[in-house]
ZAGU-363595 format. One line per field, with one value per atom (N, C-alpha, C): residue number from 1; residue in one letter; atom name; x, y, z. Coordinates in Angstrom, 1 decimal, always signed. Each point is the difference from the previous one (the first is absolute). Layout:
! residues N
i: (NUM  ...)
aa: (A  ...)
at: (CA  ...)
X: (X  ...)
Y: (Y  ...)
Z: (Z  ...)
! end
This chain:
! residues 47
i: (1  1  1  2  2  2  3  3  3  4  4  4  5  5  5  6  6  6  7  7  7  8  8  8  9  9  9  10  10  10  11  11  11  12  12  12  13  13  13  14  14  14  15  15  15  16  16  16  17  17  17  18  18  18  19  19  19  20  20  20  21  21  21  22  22  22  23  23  23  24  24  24  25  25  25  26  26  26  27  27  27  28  28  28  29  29  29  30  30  30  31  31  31  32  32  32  33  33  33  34  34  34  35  35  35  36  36  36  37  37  37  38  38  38  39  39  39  40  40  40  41  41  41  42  42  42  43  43  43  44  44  44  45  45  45  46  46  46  47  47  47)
aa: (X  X  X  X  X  X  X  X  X  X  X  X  X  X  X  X  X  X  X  X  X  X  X  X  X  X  X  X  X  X  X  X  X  X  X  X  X  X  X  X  X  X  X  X  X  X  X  X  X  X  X  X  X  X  X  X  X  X  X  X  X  X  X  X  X  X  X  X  X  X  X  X  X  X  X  X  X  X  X  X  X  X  X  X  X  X  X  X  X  X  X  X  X  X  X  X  X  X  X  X  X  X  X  X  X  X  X  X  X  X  X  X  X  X  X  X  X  X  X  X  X  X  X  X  X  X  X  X  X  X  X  X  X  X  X  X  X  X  X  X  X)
at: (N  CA  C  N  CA  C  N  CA  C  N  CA  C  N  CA  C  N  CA  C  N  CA  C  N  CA  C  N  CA  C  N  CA  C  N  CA  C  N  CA  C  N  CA  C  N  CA  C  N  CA  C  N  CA  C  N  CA  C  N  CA  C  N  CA  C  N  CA  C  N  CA  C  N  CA  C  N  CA  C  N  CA  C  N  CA  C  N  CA  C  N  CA  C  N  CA  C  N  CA  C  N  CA  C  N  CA  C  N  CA  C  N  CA  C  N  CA  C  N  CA  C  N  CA  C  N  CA  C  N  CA  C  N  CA  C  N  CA  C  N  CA  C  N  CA  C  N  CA  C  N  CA  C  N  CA  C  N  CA  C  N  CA  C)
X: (+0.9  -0.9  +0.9  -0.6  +1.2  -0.5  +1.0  +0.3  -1.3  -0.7  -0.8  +0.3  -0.3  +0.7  +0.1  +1.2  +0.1  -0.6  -0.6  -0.6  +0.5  +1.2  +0.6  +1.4  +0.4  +1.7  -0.4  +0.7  +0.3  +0.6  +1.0  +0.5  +0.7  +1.0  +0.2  +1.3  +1.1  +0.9  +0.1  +0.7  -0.1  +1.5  +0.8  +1.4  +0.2  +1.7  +0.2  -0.3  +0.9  +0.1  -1.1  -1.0  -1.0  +0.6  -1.1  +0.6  -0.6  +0.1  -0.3  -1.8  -0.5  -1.5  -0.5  +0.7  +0.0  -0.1  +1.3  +0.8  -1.3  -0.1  -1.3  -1.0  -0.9  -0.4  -0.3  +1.2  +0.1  +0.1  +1.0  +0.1  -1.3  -0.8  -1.9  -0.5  -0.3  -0.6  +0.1  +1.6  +0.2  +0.3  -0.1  +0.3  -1.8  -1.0  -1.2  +0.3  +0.1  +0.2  +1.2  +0.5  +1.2  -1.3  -0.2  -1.2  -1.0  -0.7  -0.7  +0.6  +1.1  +0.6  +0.0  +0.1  +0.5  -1.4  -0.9  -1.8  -0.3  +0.1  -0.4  +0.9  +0.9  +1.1  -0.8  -0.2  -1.3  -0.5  -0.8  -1.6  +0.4  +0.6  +0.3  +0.7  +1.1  +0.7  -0.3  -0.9  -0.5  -1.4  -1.0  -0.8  -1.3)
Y: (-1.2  +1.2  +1.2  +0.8  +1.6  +0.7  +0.9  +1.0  +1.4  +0.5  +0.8  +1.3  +1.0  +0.7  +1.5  +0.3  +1.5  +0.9  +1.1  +1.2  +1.3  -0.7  +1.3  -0.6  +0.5  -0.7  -0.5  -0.9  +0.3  +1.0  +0.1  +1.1  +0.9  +1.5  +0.3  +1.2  +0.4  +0.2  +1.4  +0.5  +0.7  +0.8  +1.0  +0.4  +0.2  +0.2  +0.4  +1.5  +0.4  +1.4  +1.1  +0.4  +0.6  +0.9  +0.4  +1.4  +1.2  +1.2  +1.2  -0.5  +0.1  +0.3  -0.8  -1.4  +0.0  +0.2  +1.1  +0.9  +0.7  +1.2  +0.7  -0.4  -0.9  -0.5  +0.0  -0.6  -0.8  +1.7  +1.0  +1.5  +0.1  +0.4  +0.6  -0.5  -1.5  -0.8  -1.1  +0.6  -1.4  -1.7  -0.6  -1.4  -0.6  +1.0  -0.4  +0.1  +1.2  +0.0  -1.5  +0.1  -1.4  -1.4  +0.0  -1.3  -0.1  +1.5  -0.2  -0.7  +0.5  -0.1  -1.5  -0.5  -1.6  -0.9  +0.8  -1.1  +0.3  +1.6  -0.3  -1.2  -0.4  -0.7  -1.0  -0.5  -1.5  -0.3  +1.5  -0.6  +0.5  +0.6  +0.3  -1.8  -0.5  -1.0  -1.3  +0.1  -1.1  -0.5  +0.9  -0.5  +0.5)
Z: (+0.0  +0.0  +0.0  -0.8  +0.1  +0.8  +0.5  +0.7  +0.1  +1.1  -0.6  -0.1  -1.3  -0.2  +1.1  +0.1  +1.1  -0.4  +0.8  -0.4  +0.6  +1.3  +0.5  +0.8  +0.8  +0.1  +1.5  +0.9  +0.9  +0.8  -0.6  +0.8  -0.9  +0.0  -0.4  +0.9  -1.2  +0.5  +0.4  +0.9  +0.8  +0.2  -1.0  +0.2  +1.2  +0.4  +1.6  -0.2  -1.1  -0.6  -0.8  +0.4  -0.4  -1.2  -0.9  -0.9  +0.9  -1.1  +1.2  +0.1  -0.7  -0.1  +1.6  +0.1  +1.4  +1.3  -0.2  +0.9  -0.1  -0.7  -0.1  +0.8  -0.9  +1.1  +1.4  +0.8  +1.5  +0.1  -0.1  +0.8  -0.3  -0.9  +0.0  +1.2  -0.3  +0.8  +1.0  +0.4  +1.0  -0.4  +0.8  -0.1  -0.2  +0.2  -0.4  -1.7  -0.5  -1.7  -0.8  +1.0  -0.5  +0.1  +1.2  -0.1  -1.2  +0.1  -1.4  -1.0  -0.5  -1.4  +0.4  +0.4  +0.7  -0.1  +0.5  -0.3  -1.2  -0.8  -1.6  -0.5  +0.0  -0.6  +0.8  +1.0  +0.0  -0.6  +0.0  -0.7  -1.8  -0.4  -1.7  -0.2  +0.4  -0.3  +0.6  +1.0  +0.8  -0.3  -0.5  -0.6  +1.0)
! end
């Protein structure tokens, strides 16, 4: 029997090294604005 097919990943990679937009980011809004960017990336790539 095959394999049934994926619709989103397990998991997904995560740099140590952020770019600026990041940076940005985390100074506006804190370690709350960092978490966001972190649950869209769930739910956009996790399905």
């Amino acid at each position: 029997m095959a394999r049934q097919e994926k619709k989103n990943l397990d998991w997904f990679m995560l740099n140590c090294q952020l770019d600026d937009k990041f940076e940005l980011i985390e100074s506006e809004f804190g370690i709350t604005g960092f978490a966001v960017i972190v649950k869209l990336f769930m739910k956009i790539y996790g399905g």
